[in-house]
Each structure stands twice: as structure tokens, then as C-alpha cells.
N, C-alpha and C positions, 0 to 999 in steps of 0.2 A: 884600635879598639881595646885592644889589653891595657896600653898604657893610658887610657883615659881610665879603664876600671880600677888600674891600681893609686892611679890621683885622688881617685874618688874614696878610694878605699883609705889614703894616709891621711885626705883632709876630716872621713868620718873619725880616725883613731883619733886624731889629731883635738879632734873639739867631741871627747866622749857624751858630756853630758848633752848639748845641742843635738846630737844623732838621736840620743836616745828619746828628747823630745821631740823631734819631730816625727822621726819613724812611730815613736808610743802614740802621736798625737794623729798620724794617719787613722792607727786603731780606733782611735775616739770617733773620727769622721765617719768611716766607716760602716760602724756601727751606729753611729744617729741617723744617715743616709736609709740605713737598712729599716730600722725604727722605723722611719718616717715614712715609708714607704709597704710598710706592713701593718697597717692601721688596721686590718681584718684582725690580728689578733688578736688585738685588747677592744674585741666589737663581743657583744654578750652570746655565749657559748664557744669564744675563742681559746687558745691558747691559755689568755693573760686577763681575760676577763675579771674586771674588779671586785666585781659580786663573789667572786670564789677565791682569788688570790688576795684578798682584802685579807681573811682568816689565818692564813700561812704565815704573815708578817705582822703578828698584834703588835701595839703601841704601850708601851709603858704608862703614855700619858694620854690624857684627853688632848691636850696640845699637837701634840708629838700625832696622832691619830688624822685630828684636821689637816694638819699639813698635809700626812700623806692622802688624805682624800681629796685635795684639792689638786696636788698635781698628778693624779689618776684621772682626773679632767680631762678631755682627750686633748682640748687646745691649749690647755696648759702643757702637757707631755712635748705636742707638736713645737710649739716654743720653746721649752727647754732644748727638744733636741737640734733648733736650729740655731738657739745662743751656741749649743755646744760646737757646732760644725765652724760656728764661726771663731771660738775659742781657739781652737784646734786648725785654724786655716792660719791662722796670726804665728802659731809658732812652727808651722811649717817656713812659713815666710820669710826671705832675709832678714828680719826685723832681730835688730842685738840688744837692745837695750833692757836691761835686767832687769827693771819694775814692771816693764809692760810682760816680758816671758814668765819673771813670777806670778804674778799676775793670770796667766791663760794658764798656767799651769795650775793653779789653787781654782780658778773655777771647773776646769775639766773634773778635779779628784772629788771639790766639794758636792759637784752635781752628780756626779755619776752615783755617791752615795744618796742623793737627794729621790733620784731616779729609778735606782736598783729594784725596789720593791716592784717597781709597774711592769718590771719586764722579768720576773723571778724564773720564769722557766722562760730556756733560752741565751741563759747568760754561758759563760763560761770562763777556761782558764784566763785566755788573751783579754778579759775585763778584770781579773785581777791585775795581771802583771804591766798593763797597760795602766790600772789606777795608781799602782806601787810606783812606775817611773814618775807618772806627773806628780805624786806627791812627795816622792824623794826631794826631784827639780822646785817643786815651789819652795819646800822647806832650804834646798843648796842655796838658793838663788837669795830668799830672803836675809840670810846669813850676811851677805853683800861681798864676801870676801873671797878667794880662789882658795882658801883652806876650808869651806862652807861647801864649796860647788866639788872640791875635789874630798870631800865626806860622800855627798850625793853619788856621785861616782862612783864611787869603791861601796857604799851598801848596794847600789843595783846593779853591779857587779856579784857581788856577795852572798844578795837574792836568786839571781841566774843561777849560779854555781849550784848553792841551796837546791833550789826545784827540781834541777837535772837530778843529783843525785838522788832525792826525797822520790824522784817519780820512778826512778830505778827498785829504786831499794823497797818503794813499796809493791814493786811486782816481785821481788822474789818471792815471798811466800805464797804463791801461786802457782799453783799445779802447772796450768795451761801454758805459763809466761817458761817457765822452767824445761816442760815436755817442749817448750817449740809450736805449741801448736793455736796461742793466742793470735795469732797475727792474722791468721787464715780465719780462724770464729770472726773477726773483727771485718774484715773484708768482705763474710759471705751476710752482714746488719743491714736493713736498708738505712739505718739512720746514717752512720759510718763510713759504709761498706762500697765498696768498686766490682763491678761484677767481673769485668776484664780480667784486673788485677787476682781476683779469687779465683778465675780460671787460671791462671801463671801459676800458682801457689798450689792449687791442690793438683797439675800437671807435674809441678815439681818441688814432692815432699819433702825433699833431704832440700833443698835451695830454700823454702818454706821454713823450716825448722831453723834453718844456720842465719837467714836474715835476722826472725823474730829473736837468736838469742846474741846476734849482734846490736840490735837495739837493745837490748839490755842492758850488754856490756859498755854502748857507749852511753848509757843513764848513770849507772850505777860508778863507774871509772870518772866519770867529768872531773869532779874535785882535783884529781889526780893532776890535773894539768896544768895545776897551779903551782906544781912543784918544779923545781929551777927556775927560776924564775922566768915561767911560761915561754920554757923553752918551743914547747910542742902546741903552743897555743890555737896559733893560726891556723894548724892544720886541725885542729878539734873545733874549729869554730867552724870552719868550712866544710866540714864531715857536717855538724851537727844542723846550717844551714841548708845543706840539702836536704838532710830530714823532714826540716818543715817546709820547705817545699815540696815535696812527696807527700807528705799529709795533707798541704792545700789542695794537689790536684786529686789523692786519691779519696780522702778523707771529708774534703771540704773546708779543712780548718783553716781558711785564707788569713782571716785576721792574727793565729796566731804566728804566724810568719814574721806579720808586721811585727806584733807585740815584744817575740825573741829576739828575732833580729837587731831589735833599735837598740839592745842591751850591751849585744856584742861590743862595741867598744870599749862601754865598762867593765865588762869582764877580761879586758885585753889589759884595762889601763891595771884591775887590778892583779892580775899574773904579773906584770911589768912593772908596780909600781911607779905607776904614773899617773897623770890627775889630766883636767881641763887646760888644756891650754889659756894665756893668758888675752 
């Protein structure tokens, strides 16, 4: 079992930018899958209702406006999200040929911008960071060359680093993140929140306090691990991997698992100084 996990694991290091599209391209499914099957929200007095979220996202243009009211169309949306799913199944796929991944990669980014507006509340990080990899991958990939793909690479690498740190760094000036005692406000949220997990926490307030300012410290420290030439990598990647598995189960945040996750090898390749295999 181990030794199949660690094949699995040198062939992801090994072809960074393909992990990160497929793993990013889960995230896309994922999320049209979810889409598609929550059609009560963009139903009138939903959610995502067009009558009100129309307003939220004006149009510079008249142009610009019809578009986005036409794929506010419910069978329009339904369509896009199953082109998407099917985008996104292609680069899952053993399929290597680099016009056809460019390719699923630039419709994933273009639509998802296309689409964003219809689903405004609801979105989140893992649709950023998930648009950011497939649009790094269409731009590597369109390049043609392994100096293009290993660019791709090391920016979503670059980005990863970026977030951890930025998402650290902007809880410190935060009372709650600083006392220790965010983590437990965050657990006792129904949107958030684990009721289990908020009985553990407020059971044990000094364990409570030392976790939430261990996530911090592994926010705010990431960059760090870039130094020696990542030496300490592996072991920050696999710390920081459990974390969002901890958040998918306590949290809910499943997709952004997928979305982190697929990064990790770029982040590996760019502590290492290494690219896309050929």
C-alpha cells in the first residue's frame, strides 16, 4: 500500500503541471455536478435568483449585459455546466496531447468567467484557485515548449506559496486569531461550524488555543519553506495537506482539497527548482 502511494506520489511530482490539471479539473466537475443539481437556487426567491443578482454584477455594456442575461437562462447555465464537466473529464483522462489539454484548459477558465456571475453567492476560494491553475495550464501549454509549461509551473507554485502566506498574514491583526480563540467562534457557525468538533475545543481550551495558533503559524511560515532549496518541503506539504482535509470533513470545504492539493507539485517543483517533465 505505501509503495504504491509513494509511485503515485513521484509520478504526480514528476509531471507537475498535468497533477495540477487534473486535480484543478476535478474542482471544475465538481462544482458543475453541484451546480447542476441545485437548480432550486437560481429558481425566483432563491439564492442566485437573476431578478436580484442581476444588480450585483452590472455590465459596462449593453452587449456585455445581454450575454450575461442569456446565460442566466436556466438551460443555458444547465449546458454550460455540462460542456464544463465534460471539459474537465478530458483532462482528467490519460489524453497527452497538448492542443487538445490546452484546449479543456482555456474553456474551463474562459467559462467559468462566463458563468461566475450566475452563481455569485456561493462561490469561493477553491473557484479562484482552481480558475488560476487552468488558466496558468492553457497559457504553459499554448507556449508549446517545456520552457512555457515549466513557467506554468513555478507561477502555481508561486501562487500557492502567495495564498498560504497572504491568508496567515491577514489573520494576524486579529484579536480572535491571535487570543486562540478563532478556531472554536468558527466551529460553534452553522454555515462553517462542526458541532462535535466545538464540543473537543471548548472541552479543551488550552488544546483549542495551541491548534488555532498552529494554523497560523503554518499560514504565516509557508514561504519559509522555500528556503534551501526545499529542503523541508515535503514535510510542509503533507502538514498543510491534512489541513484541508480537516477542513473538508469539519468545514465542508471538500473542493478546496481538490483545488490545493493539485498545486502541490508545483510548489515542490518550485522549492526544487524543477519543471514538467519531458
Amino acid at each position: 500500500m505505501l509503495s504504491r502511494l509513494r509511485r503515485a506520489a513521484d509520478s504526480a511530482c514528476a509531471r507537475p503541471l498535468a497533477t495540477a490539471e487534473r486535480l484543478s479539473a476535478a474542482t471544475h466537475l465538481l462544482s458543475s455536478l453541484e451546480y447542476m443539481v441545485r437548480g432550486k437556487d437560481r429558481e425566483p426567491g432563491g439564492l442566485n435568483d437573476w431578478t436580484h443578482t442581476r444588480a450585483q454584477v452590472p455590465a459596462k455594456t449593453e452587449a456585455v449585459q445581454r450575454l450575461k442575461d442569456f446565460v442566466a437562462r436556466e438551460p443555458v447555465t444547465q449546458a454550460l455546466h455540462a460542456s464544463r464537466a465534460l471539459a474537465a473529464a478530458v483532462l482528467i483522462s490519460p489524453v497527452r496531447n497538448n492542443t487538445v489539454r490546452m484546449a479543456a484548459n482555456a474553456y474551463l477558465a474562459g467559462s467559468q468567467i462566463l458563468i461566475y456571475p450566475r452563481h455569485l453567492f456561493g462561490t469561493d476560494g477553491s473557484d479562484q484557485v482552481s480558475f488560476l491553475v487552468q488558466t496558468a495550464a492553457a497559457l504553459g501549454r499554448a507556449g508549446g515548449t517545456d520552457a512555457t509549461r515549466n513557467a506554468a509551473v513555478h507561477f502555481i507554485g508561486a501562487q500557492t506559496v502567495l495564498s498560504y502566506g497572504a491568508s496567515g498574514w491577514a489573520k494576524l491583526p486579529g484579536d480572535a486569531w491571535r487570543s486562540g480563540d478563532a478556531l472554536a467562534k468558527i466551529m460553534r457557525t452553522q454555515t462553517y461550524g462542526d458541532e462535535w468538533f466545538f464540543q473537543q475545543l471548548d472541552r479543551y481550551p488550552a488544546a483549542s488555543r495551541a491548534l488555532c495558533h498552529v494554523v497560523l503559524a503554518l499560514e504565516c511560515g509557508f514561504p519559509l519553506l522555500l528556503l534551501k532549496k526545499g529542503r523541508y518541503i515535503d514535510a510542509g506539504l503533507l502538514v498543510m495537506g491534512g489541513f484541508h482535509l480537516a477542513n473538508a470533513r469539519f468545514m465542508g470545504l471538500s473542493r478546496f482539497a481538490w483545488a490545493f492539493v493539485s498545486t502541490y507539485p508545483s510548489v515542490r517543483a518550485l522549492a526544487k527548482g524543477t519543471g514538467e517533465a519531458a
